[in-house]
Backbone as CSV, one residue per row, in Angstrom:
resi,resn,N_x,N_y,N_z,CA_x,CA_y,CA_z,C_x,C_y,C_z
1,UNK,-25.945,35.627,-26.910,-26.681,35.267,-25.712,-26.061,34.065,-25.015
2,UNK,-25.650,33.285,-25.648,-24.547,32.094,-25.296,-23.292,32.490,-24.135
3,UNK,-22.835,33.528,-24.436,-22.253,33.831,-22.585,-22.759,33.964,-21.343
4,UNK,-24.005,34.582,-22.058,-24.933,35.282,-20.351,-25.165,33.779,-20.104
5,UNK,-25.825,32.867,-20.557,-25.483,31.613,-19.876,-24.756,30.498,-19.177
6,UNK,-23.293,30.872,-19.939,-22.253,30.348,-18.801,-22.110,31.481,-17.673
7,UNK,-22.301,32.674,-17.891,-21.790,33.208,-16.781,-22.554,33.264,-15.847
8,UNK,-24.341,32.831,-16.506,-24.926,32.743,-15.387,-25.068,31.586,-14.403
9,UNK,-24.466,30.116,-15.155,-24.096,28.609,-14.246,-23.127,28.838,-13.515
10,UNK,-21.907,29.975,-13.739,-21.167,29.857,-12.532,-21.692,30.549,-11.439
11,UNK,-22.708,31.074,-11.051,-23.095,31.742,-10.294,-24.503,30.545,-9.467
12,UNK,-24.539,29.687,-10.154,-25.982,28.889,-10.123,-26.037,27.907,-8.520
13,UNK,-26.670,27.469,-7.743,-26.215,26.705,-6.517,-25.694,25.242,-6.777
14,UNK,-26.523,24.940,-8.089,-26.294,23.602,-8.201,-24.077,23.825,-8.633
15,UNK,-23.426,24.115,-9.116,-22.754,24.510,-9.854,-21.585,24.676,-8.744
16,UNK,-21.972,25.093,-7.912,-21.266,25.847,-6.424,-21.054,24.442,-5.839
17,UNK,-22.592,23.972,-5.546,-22.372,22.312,-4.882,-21.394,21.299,-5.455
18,UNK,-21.066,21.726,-7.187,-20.379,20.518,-7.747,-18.890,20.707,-7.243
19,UNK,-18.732,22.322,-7.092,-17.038,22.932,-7.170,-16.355,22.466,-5.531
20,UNK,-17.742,22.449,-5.014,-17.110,22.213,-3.111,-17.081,20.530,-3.450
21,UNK,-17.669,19.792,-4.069,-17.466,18.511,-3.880,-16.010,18.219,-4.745
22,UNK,-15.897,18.559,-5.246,-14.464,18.742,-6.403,-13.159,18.830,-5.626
23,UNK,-13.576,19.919,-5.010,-12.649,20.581,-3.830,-12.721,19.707,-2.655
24,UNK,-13.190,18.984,-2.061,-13.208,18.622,-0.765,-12.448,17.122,-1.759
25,UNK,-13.287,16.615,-2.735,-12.443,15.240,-3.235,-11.149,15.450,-3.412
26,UNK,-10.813,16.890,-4.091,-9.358,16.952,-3.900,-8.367,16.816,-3.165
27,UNK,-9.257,17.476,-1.597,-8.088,17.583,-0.746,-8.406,16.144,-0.222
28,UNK,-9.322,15.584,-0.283,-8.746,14.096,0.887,-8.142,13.077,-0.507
29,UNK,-7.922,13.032,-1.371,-7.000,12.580,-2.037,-5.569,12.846,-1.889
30,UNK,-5.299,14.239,-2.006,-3.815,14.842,-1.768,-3.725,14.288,-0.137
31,UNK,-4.561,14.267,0.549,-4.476,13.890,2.295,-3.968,12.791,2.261
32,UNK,-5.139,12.131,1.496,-4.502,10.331,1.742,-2.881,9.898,0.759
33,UNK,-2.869,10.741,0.125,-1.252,10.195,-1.016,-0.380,10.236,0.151
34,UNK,-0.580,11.293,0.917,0.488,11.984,1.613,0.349,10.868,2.746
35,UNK,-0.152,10.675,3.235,-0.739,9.359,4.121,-0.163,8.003,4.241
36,UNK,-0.057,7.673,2.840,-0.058,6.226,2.153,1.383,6.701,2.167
37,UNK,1.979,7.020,1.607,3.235,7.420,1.010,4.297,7.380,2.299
38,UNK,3.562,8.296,3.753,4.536,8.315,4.997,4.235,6.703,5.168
39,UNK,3.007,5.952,5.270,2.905,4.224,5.666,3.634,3.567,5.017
40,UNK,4.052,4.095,3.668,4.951,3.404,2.590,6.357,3.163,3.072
41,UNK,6.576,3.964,3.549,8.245,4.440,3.771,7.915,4.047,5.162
42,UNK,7.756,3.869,6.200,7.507,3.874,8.120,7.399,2.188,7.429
43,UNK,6.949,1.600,6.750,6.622,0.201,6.623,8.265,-0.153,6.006
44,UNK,8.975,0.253,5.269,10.414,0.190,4.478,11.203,0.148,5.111
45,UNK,11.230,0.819,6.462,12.755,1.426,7.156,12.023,-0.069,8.175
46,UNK,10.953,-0.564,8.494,10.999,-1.181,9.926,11.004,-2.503,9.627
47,UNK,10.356,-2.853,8.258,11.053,-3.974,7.866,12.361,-4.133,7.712
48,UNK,13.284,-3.325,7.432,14.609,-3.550,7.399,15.275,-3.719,8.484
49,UNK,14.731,-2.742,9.594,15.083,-2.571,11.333,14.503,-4.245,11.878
50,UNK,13.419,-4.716,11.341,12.848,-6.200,11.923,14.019,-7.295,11.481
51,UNK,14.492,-7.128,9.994,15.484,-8.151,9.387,16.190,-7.639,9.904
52,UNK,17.113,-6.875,10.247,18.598,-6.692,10.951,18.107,-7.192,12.528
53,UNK,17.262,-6.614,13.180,16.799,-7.648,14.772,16.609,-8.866,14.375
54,UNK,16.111,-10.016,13.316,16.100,-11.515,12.974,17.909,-11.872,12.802
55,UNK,18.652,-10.876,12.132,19.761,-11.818,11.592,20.892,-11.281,12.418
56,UNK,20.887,-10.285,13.795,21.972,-9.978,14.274,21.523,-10.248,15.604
57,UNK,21.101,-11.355,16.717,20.810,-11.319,18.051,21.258,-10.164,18.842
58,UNK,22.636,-9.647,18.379,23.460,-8.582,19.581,22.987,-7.404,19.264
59,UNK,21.946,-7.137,18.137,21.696,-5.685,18.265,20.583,-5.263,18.968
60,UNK,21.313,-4.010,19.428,20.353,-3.354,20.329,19.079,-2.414,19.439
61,UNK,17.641,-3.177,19.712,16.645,-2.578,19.195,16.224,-0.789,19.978
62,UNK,16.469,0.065,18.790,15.845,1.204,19.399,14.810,1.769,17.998
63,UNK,14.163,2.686,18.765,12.608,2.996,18.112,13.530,4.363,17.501
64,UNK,14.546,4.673,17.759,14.787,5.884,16.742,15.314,5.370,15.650
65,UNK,16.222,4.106,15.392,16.715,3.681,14.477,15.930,3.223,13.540
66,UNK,14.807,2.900,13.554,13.663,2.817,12.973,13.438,4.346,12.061
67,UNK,13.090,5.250,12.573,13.140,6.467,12.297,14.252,7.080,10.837
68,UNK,15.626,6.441,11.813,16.628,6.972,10.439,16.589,6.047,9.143
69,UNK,15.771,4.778,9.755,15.752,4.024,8.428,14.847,4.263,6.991
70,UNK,13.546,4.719,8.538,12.530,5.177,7.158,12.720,6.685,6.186
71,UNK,13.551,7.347,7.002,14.170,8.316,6.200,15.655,8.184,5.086
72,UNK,16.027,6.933,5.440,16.780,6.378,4.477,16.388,5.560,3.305
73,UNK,14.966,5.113,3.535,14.320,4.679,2.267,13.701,6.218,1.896
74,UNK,13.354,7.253,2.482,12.886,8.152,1.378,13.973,9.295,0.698
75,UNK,15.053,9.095,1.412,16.074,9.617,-0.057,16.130,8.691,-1.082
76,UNK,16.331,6.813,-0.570,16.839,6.321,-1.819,15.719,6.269,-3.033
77,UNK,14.336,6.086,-2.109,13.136,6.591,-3.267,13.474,8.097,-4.081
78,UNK,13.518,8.930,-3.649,13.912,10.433,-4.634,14.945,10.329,-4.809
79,UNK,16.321,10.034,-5.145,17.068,9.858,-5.729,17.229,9.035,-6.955
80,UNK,16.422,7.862,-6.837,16.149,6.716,-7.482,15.304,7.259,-8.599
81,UNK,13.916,8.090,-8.177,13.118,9.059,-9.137,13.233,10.030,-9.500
82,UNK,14.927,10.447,-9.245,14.802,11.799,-10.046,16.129,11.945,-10.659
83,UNK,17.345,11.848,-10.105,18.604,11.358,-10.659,18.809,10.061,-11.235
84,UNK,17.711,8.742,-11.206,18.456,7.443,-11.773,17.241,7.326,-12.264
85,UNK,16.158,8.473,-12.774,14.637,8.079,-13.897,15.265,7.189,-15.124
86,UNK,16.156,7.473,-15.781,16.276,6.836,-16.850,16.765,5.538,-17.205
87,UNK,16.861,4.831,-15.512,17.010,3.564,-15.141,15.664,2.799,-14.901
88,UNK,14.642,3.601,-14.530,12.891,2.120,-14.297,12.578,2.089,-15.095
89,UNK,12.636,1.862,-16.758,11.993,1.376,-17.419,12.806,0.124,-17.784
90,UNK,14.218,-0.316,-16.720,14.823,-1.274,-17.029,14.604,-2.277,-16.014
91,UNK,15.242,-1.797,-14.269,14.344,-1.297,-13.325,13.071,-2.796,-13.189
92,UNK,11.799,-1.909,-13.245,10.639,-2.229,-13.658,10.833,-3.639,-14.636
93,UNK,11.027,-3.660,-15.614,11.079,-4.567,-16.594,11.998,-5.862,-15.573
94,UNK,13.221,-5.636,-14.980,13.622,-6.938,-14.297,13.175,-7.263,-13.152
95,UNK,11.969,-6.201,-12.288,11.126,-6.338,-11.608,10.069,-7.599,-11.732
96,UNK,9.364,-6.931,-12.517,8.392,-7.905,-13.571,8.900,-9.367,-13.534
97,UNK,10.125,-9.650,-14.373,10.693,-11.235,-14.781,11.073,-11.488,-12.959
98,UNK,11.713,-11.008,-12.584,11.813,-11.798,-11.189,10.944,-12.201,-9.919
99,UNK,9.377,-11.273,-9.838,8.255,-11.479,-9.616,8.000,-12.871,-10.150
100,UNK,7.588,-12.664,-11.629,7.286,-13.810,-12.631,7.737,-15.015,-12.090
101,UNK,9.000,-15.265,-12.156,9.611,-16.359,-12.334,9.775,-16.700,-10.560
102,UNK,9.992,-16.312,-9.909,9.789,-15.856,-8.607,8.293,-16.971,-7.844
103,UNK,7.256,-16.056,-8.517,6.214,-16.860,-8.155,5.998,-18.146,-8.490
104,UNK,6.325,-18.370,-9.560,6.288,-20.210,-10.235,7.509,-21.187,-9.684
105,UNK,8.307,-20.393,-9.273,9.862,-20.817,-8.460,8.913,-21.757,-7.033
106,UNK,8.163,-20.545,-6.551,7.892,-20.978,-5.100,6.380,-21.746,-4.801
107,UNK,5.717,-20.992,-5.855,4.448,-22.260,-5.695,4.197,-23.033,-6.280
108,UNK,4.896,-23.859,-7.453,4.756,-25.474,-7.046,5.539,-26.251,-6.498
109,UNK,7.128,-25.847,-5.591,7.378,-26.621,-4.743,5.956,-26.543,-3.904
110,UNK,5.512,-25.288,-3.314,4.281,-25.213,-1.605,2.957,-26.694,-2.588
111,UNK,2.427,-26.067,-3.764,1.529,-27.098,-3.908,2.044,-28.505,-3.982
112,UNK,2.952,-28.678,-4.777,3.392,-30.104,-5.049,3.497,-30.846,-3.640
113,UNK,4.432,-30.258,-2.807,5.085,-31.088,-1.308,4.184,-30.381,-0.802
114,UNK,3.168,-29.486,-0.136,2.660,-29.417,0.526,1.745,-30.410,1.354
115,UNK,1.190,-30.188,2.360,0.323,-30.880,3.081,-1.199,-30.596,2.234
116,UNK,-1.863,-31.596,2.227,-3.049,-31.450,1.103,-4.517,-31.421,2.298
117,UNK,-5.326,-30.685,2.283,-6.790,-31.056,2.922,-7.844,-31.114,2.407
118,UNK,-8.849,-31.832,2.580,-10.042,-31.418,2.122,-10.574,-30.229,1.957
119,UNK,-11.763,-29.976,0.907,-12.320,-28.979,1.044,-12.971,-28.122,2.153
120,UNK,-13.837,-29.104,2.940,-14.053,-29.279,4.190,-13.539,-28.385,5.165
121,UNK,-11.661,-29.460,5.717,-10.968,-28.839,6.108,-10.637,-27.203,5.949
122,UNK,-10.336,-26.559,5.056,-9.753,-25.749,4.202,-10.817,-24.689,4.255
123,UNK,-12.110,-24.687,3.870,-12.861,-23.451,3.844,-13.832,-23.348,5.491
124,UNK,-14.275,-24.674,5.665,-15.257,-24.702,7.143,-14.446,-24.764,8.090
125,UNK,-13.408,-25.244,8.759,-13.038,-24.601,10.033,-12.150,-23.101,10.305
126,UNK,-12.220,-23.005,11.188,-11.617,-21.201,11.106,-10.874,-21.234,12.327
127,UNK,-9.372,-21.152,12.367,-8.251,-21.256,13.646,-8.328,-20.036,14.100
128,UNK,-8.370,-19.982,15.493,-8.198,-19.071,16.158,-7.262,-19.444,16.977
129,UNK,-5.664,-19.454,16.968,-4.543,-19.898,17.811,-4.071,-19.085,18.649
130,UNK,-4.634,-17.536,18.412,-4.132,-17.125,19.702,-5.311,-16.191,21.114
131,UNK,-5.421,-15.528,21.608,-6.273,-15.391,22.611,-7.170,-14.416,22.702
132,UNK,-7.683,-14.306,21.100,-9.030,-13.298,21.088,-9.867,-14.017,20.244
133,UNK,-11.198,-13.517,20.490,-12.224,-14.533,20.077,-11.931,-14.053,18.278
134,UNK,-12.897,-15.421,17.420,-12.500,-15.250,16.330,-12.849,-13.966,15.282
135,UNK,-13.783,-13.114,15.968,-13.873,-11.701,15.355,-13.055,-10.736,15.216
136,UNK,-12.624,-10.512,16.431,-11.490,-9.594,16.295,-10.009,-10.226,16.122
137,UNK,-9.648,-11.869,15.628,-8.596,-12.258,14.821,-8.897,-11.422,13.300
138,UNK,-10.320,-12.044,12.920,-10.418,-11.888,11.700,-10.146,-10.540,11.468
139,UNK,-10.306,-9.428,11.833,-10.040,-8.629,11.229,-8.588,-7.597,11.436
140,UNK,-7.879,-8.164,12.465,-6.905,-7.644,12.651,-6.104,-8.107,11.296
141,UNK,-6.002,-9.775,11.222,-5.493,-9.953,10.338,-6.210,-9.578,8.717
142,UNK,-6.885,-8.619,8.643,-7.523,-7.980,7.322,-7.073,-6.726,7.084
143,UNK,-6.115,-6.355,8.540,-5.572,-4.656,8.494,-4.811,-5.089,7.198
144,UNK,-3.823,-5.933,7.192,-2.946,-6.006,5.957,-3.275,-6.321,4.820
145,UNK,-4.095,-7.104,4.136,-4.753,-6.897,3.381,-5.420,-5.855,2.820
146,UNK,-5.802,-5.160,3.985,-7.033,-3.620,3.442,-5.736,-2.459,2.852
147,UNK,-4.711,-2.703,3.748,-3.764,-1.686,3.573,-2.906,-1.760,2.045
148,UNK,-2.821,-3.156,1.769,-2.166,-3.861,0.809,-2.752,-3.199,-0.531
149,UNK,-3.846,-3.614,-0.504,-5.398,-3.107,-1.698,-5.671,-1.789,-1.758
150,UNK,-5.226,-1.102,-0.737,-6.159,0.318,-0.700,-4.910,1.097,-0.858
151,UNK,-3.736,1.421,-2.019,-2.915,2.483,-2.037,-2.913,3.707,-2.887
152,UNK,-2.062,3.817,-3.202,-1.870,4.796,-4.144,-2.990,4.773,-5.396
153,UNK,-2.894,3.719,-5.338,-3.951,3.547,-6.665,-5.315,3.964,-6.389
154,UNK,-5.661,3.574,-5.564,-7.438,4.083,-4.741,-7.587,5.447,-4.724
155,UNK,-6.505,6.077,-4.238,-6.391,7.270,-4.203,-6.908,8.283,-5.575
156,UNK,-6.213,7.633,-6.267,-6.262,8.225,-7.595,-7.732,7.696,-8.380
157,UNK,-8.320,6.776,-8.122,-9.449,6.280,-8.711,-10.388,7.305,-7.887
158,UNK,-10.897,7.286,-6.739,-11.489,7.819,-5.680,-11.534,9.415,-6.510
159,UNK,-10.689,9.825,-6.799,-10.810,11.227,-7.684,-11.556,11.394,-8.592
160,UNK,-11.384,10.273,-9.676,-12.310,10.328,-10.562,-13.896,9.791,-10.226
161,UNK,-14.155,9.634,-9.356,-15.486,9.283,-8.953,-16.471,10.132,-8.667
């Protein structure tokens, strides 16, 4: 009698409701990887296109070169992950130490010599230096942050939820 009961939950509404929510979480997960992943790479090629416009005055900025760049970070990403895999677990590991050492390199020169303020200073006033009121500073400058926090990884948590 133990079958007629599963076979009768797949047929059940509640059961149906769980499989469309399953299904719909699926696809805006696979939506957003795919998402994150083109912002990943469009963010790779234009930072590189921004540093070559900072360190060469004579070059001529064009919006397609941008284009071949971010498609030049996504070969060296799949190449990197599929012909040189047996290089990131080394990779990664001198990632890590140069982060590490990296961060302690640069913030206690900023704390040590830095300019010091009160608490005061520091949490109660709020700069608004350029020409929108301070609401819509604040959150423009939170796009990068939100974008920073919310990647690949969300994606994948968001599934299991």
């Amino acid at each position: 009698m133990d079958h007629w009961s599963v076979f009768a939950r797949c047929f059940s509404a509640q059961h149906i409701e769980v499989q469309t929510n399953d299904l719909l979480s699926g696809w805006q997960v696979m939506c957003a990887w795919q998402a994150d992943l083109a912002a990943i790479f469009y963010l790779g090629g234009t930072i590189i296109q921004g540093m070559i416009v900072m360190n060469y005055p004579n070059y001529n900025f064009q919006r397609w070169h941008g284009t071949l760049l971010l498609y030049a970070v996504i070969v060296i990403g799949v190449v990197f992950n599929t012909v040189l895999a047996r290089l990131l677990p080394w990779v990664e590991g001198t990632i890590l130490i140069t982060h590490c050492v990296g961060f302690i390199v640069v913030l206690v020169p900023l704390v040590y010599l830095g300019p010091h303020a009160t608490a005061g200073e520091v949490f109660a006033n709020y700069l608004t230096l350029g020409n929108y009121n301070p609401g819509l500073s604040f959150f423009v400058g939170l796009i990068t942050t939100v974008f920073a926090f919310l990647g690949m990884s969300q994606c994948g948590s968001s599934l299991t939820e």
